[in-house]
N, C-alpha and C positions, 0 to 999 in steps of 0.2 A: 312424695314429690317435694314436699317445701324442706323436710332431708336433707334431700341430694342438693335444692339447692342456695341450701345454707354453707351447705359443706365444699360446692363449688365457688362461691363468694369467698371461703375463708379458706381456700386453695391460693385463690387471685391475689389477694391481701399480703399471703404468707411468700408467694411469690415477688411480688410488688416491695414488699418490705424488704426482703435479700434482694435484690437490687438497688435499694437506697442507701444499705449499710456499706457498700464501696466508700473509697475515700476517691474524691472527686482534686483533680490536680488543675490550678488555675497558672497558667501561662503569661508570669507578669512581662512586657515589655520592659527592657534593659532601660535604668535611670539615666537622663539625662544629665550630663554632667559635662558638655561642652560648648562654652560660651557661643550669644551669635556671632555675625558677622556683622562688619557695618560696612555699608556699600557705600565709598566715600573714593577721590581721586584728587581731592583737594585737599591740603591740612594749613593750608593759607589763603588769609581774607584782609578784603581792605576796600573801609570804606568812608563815608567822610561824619564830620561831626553831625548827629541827630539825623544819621538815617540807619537804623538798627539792619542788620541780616535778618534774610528769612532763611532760615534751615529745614525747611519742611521737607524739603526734595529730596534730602538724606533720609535712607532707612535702612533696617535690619533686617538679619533673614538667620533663621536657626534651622537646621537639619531636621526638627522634628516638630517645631511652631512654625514654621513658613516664615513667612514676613511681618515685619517687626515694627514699628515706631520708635523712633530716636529722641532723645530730650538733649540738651543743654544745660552743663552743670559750670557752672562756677560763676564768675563775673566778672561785667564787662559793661563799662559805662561810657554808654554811646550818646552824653551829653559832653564827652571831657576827650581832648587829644591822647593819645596812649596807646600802647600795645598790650594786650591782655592774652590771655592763656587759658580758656575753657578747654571744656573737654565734651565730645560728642559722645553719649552713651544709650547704651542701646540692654534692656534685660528682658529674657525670656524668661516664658512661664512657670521653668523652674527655679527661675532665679539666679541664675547665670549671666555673669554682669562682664561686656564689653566695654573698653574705654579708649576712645581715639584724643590723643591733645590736639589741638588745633592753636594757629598763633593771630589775631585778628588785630589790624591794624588800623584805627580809629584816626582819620587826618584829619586835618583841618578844610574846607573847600577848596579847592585849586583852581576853580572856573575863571575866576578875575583875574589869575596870573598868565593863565595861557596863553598864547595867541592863537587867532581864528584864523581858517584856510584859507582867506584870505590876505590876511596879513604877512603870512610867511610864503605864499605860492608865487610871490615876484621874485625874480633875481635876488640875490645879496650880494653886495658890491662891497663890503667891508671884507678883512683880514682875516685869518682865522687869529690873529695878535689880540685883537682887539675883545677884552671882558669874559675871555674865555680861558677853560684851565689850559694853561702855560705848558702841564704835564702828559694831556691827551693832544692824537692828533687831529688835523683840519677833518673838518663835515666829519665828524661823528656820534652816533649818540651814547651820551655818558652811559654806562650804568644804573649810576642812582636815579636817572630823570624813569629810566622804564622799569623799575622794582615796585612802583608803585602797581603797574598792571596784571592784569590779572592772565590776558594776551596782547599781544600786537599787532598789527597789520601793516606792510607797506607800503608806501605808494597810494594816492587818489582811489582808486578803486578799493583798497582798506576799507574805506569809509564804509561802503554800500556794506561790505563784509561785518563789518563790527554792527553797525546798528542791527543789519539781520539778527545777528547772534546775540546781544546783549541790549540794545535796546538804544533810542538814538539819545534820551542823556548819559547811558553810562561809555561813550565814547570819545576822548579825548584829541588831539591835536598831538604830535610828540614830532619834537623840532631836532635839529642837529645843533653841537656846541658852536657851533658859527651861525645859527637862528634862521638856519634856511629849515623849511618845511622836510621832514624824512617820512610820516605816517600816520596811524591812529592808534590807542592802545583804548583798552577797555579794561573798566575799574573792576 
């Protein structure tokens, strides 16, 4: 009896052993080799001296890391008037490096040049002749005065619109070149 079942034991064994002598074939997943993405719809900033950007709200997404975290590479001195040129970057776990430039525009305060809704919401009784460019025409607004924005709004009701969306100091006053009131723009 202890025989048969030594001999069964070393049936099982010899069975057991030609089954692990197979070559065993492991299935790697195809390398990652395509950068993320960076979920961005802006590549233009502007903002005034000594108050830095938060970029938090920007991030990554790769096909096979999901979603990502973004950093800020270069520099940009948000003590000094200037335009500066970082770049938004975004790397996935395999090392696959995204890079957005971005152009940020550092100004100087504008708050004390502006006038308030009240100031420009009366009539204007002067010329469009009068201290305005020569070159554009009556009640309009320049260009350069709304490049600083980030959007615009027209019209009194603007107002309520911009602060919803951006918040009530980053909302400005924006006049026409004849200094009659036209709306609100947001930094």
């Amino acid at each position: 009896m202890n025989c048969l079942r030594i001999l069964l034991s070393a049936l099982f064994v010899a069975i057991v052993m030609a089954g692990c002598t197979e070559e065993v074939t492991v299935i790697q997943p195809p390398a990652d080799t395509s950068p993320p993405y960076i979920n961005m719809t802006q590549y233009e900033f502007t903002t005034e001296v000594g108050t830095p950007i938060d970029f938090s709200n920007i991030g990554g997404y790769d096909d096979i890391d999901g979603l990502l975290p973004t950093r800020l590479r270069g520099y940009v001195d948000y003590t000094r008037e200037g335009e500066y040129y970082p770049s938004i970057v975004c790397t996935d776990l395999s090392g696959n490096e995204s890079e957005v430039v971005i152009t940020i525009h550092v100004m100087e305060s504008s708050k004390t040049a502006e006038p308030t809704p009240a100031e420009v919401s009366e009539p204007v009784s002067s010329t469009c002749d009068e201290g305005t460019d020569p070159s554009q025409p009556c009640h309009v607004v320049l260009p350069k005065s709304i490049a600083k924005y980030k959007t615009i709004y027209e019209g009194e009701e603007g107002k309520t619109q911009c602060e919803q969306a951006y918040g009530e100091d980053a909302c400005d006053v924006i006049v026409r070149n004849d200094g009659s009131f036209w709306g609100y723009g947001a930094k």
